[in-house]
Backbone bond lengths (Angstrom), bond angles and torsions (degrees), N, CA, C in turn:
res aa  C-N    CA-C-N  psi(-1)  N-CA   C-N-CA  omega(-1)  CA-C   N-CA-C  phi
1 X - - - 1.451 - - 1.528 108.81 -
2 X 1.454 132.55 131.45 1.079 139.60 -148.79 1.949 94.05 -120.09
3 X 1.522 116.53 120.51 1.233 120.94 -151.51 1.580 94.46 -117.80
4 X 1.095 123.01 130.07 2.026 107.35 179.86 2.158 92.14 -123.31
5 X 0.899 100.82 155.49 1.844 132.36 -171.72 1.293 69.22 -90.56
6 X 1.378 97.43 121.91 1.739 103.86 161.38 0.901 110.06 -145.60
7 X 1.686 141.53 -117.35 1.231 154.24 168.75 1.422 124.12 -32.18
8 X 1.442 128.75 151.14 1.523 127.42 167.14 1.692 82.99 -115.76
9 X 1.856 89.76 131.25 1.343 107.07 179.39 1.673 102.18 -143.92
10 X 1.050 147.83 154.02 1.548 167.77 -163.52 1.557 103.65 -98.46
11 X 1.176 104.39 87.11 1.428 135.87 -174.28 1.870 79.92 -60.68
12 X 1.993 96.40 139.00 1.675 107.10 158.74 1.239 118.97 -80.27
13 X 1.360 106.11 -36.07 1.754 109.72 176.98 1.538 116.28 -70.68
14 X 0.983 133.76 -43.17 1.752 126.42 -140.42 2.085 88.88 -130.04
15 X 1.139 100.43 -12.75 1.784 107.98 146.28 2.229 81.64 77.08
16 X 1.076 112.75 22.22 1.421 94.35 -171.00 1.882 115.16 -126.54
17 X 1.151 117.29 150.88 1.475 112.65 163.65 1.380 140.50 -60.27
18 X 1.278 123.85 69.33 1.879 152.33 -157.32 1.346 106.22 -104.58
19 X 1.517 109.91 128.12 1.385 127.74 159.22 1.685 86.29 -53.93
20 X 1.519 87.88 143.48 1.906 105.98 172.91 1.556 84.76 -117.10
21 X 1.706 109.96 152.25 1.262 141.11 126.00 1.431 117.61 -39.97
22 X 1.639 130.92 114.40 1.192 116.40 179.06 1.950 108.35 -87.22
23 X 1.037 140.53 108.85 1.364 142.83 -139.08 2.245 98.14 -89.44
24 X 1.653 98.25 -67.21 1.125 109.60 165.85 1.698 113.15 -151.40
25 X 1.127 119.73 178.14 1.532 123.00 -172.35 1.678 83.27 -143.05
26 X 1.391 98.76 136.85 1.743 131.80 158.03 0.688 135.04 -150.54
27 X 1.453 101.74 90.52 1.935 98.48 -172.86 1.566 109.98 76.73
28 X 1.275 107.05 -169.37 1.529 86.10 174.69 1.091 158.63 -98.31
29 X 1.724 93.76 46.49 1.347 132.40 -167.48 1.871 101.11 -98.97
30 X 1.394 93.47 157.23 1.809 87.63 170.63 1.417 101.40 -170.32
31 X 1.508 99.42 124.11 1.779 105.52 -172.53 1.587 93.40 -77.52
32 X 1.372 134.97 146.74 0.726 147.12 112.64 1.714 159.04 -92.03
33 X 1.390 135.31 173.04 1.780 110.45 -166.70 1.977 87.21 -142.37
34 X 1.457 88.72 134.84 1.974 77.95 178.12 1.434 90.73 -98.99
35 X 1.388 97.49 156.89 1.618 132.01 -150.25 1.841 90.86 -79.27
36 X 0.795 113.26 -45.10 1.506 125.59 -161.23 1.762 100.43 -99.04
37 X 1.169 149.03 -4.89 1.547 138.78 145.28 1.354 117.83 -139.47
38 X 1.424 115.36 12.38 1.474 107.07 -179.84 1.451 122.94 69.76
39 X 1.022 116.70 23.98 1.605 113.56 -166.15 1.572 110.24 -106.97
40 X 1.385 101.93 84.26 1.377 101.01 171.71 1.696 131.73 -42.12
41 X 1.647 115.10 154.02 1.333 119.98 -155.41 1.807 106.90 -160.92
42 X 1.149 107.27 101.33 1.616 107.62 162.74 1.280 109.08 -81.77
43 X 1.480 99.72 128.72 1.819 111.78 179.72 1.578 102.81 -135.17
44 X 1.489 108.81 155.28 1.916 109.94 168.89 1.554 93.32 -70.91
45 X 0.878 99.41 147.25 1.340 121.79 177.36 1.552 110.48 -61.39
46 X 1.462 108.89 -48.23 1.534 109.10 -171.66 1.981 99.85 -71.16
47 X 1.265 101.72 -1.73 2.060 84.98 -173.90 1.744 85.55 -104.17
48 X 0.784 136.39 -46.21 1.942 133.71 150.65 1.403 98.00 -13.68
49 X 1.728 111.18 -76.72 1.486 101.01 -163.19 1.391 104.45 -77.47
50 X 1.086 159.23 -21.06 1.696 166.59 161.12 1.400 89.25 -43.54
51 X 1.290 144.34 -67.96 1.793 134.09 -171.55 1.034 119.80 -76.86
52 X 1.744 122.63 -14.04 1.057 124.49 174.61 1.829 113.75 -75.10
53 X 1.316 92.80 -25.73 1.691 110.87 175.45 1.506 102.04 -64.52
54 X 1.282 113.69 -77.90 1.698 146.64 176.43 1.742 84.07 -12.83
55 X 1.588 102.40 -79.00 1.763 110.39 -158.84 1.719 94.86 -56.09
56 X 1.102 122.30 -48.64 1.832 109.09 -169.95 1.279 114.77 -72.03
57 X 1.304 132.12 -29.57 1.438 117.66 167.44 1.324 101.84 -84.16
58 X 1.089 143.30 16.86 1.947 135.01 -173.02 1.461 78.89 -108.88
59 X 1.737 126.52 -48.71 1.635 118.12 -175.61 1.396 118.72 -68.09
60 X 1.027 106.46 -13.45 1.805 107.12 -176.64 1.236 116.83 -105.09
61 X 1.558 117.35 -8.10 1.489 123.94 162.24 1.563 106.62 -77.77
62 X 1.561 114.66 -36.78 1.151 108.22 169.68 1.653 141.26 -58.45
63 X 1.500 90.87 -32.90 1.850 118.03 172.81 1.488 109.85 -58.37
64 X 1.646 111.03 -59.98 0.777 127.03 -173.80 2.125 115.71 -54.17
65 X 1.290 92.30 -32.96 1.664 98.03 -164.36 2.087 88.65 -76.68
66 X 1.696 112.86 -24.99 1.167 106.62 -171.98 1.381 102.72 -64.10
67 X 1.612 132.15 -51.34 1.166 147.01 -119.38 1.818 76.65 -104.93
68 X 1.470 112.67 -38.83 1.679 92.80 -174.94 1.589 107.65 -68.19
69 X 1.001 127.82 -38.44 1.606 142.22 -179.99 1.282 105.58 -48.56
70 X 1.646 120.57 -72.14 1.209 130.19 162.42 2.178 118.40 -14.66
71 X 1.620 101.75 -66.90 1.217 115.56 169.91 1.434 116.44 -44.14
72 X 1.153 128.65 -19.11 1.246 122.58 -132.74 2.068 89.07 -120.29
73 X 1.194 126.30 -27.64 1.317 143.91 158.72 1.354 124.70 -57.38
């Protein structure tokens, strides 16, 4: 079974923000495994891709607040 590092998704077990293992996709189902306890997780795919959104604009507001700070020295 061929496993790809994909998404950061909010593991139920280990309560934290973890790249998941994407396991398989069906439909609009998608097994996933968090990287950091193994705790497998069927999710819709579209709430996977909805946090995957969430976490990259939450990281680039963060970059951004560095890079204004940075300027500002």
């Amino acid at each position: 079974m061929e496993t790809n590092l994909s998404q950061i998704y909010s593991c139920p077990h280990c309560q934290m923000e973890t790249p998941h293992y994407i396991l398989v996709r069906r439909g609009e189902r998608v097994g996933i495994t968090c990287s950091r306890c193994r705790t497998t997780s069927l999710v819709q795919a579209s709430v996977l891709e909805d946090h995957q959104a969430w976490w990259e604009a939450e990281l680039q507001q963060i970059l951004s607040g560095l890079e204004e700070h940075e300027d500002e020295h």
